[in-house]
N, C-alpha and C positions, 0 to 999 in steps of 0.2 A: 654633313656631319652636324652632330646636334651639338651647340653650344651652351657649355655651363655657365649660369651667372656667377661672375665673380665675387668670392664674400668678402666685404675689407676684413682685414687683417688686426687693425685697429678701431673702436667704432671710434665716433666724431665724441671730444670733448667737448660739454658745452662750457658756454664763455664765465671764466672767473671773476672775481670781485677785482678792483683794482688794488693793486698792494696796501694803498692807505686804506681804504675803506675797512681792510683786513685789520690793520692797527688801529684803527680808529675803535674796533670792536673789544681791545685787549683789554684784561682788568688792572693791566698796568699801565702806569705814566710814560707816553714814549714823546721824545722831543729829536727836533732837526734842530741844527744850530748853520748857519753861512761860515766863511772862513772870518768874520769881524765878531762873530760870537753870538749874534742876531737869532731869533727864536723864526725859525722859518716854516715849521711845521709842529702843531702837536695835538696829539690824540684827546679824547673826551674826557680821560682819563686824569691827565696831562692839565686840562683846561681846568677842569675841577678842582684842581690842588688848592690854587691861586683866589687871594680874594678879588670878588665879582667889582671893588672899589678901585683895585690896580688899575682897571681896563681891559683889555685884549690882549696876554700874554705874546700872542705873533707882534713882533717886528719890537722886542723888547729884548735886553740883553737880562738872561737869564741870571746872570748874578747880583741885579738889580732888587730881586727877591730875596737877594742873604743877609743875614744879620753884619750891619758896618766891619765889624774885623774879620770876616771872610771874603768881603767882595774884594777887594784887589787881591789877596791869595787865589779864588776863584779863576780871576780875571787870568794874572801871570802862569797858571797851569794850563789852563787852555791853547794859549801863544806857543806854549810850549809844547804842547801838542802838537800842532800845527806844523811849527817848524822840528819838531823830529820825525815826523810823517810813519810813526810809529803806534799803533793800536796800544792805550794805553790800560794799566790795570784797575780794576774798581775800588773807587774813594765815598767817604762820607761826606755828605754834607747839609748843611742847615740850612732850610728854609721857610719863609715866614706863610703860612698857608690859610683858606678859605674856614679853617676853622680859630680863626684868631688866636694862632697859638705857632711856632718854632717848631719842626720836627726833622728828625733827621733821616737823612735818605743816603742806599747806598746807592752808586751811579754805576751804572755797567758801560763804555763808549768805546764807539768804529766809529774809523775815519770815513767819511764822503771822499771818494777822490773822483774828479773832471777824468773827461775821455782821454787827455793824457796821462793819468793816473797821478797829479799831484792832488793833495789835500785842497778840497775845497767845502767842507766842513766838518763836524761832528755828529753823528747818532746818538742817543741816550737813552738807554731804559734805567730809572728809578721805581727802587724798592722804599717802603717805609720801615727803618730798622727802628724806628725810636723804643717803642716795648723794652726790643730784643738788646736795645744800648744800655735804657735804664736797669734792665734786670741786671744784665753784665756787672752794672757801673754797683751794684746793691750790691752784689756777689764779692766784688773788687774789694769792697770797702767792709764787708761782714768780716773777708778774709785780715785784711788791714789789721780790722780789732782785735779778732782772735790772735794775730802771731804778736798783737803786741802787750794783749793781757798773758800772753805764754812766755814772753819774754820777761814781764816785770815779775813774776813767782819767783821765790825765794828758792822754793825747793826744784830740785831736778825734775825732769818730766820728759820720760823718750814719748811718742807716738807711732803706730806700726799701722800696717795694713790689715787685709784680712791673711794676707800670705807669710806675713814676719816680718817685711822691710820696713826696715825704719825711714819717717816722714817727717820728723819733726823732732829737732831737739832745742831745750832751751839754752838759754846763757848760764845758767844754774847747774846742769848737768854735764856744758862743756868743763865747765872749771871742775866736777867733781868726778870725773873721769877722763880728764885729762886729753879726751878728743876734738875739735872743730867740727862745728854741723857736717858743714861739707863736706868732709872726712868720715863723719856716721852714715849719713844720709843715703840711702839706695844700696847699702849693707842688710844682709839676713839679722836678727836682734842677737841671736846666738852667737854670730862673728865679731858683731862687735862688744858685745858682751857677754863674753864666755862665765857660766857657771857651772863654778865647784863644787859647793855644797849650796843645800834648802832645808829648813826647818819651818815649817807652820803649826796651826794649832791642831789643824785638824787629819798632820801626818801625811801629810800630799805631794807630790811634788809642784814642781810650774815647768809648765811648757807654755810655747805658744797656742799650742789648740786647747787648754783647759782654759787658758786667761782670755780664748774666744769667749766661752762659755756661760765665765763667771768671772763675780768680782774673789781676788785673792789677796791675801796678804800674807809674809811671814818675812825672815830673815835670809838672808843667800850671802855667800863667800863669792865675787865676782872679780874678774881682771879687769882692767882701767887699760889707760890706753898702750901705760909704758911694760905692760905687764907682771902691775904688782898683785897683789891679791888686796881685796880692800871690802871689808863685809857691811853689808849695805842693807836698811829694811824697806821692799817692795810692796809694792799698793797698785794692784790693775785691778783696772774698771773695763768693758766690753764697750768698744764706742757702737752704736746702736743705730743707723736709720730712723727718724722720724719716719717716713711719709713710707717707705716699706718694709720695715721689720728686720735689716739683713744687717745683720753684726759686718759691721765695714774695717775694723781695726781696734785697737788694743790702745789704753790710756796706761801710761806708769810712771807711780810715784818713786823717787828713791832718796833716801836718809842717809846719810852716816852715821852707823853703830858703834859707838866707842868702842871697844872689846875692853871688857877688866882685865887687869893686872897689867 
């Protein structure tokens, strides 16, 4: 009988890099940390952060590198890690780096655990969020301004979206219609301020898709919160997109109209 040569089934893998060597090639910071917090392993990556004056980040406790009022908070979260033997969630933190300069990093960590499976250190991959903090922290603080130059105006002022909900209202417009922000806020403009009648110059009405549009103004009979009628002169403006053109929501001014007699 003639015999067939057998074909493996699988061919042969040839041999892998060793896991570090793997990490060692990442464009991110990866660190080992011992169960005392010790720097036991860390990537090219990793090495480079650090200035070349510190020394040899291995066999360094990694908090050693944070600016003084983070190292013992550093210090006590790790411990705590430790003993809740629990994979914990990603934090920020500050450190002082190769480019003589503070930046912040988010921290990704897993636990190390021994062949019995207790904790016997930390994993780490760091991100450099600093940009993405500072834009944040600009954005935080643009907004800060804005609700607090919208708060000190005299006159009333709702803000809407592009859909009609209202976003914004000031101190000026609670007291002249009688509602609390919280109480307006994430209402359609029409629920919470129902109009009766519109007079302008140019015989129009106001909707919210015309005051997408354009800027308007004229006089309206509108209800307030308790349900009075209370006739008021309005003033939208189209809030506008800088950087893409796209009417985002609705600015509006509101008065109180004396009515003669």
């Amino acid at each position: 009988m003639k015999l067939l040569k057998k074909i493996p089934v699988n061919p042969p893998v040839p041999p892998c890099e060793s896991a570090f060597e793997i990490l060692e090639e990442l464009p991110v910071a990866y660190i080992e940390l011992d169960a005392e917090g010790l720097v036991m392993r860390a990537n090219r990556a990793a090495r480079a952060l650090y200035p070349i004056e510190h020394g040899e980040i291995t066999g360094k406790f990694l908090w050693d590198f944070m600016p003084s009022a983070e190292k013992e908070v550093s210090r006590a979260a790790f411990f705590k890690i430790m003993e809740s033997g629990a994979n914990p969630p990603p934090i920020r933190r500050t450190a002082y780096t190769s480019a003589g300069e503070f930046r912040t990093f988010e921290l990704h960590r897993s636990l190390i655990q021994d062949a019995l499976g207790k904790p016997s250190g930390v994993r780490l991959v760091s991100f450099d969020v600093t940009a993405a903090q500072f834009a944040h922290e600009e954005t935080r603080q643009a907004r800060q301004w804005l609700e607090s130059v919208l708060e000190s105006i005299s006159e009333a002022i709702i803000v809407t979206d592009a859909l009609g909900f209202v976003r914004t209202v000031n101190p000026a417009a609670e007291e002249l219609l009688g509602w609390k922000a919280k109480e307006l806020i994430g209402k359609m403009v029409e629920e919470g301020l129902p109009q009766l009648s519109y007079t302008s110059g140019d015989q129009k009405s106001l909707t919210h898709r015309i005051a997408l549009e354009r800027r308007t103004k004229g006089i309206a009979t509108v209800l307030d919160h308790a349900r009075r009628e209370l006739c008021v002169e309005i003033s939208t403006s189209p809030i506008v997109d800088k950087e893409s053109g796209i009417t985002a929501g609705v600015a509006s001014v509101l008065r109180r109209v004396e009515e003669a007699g």
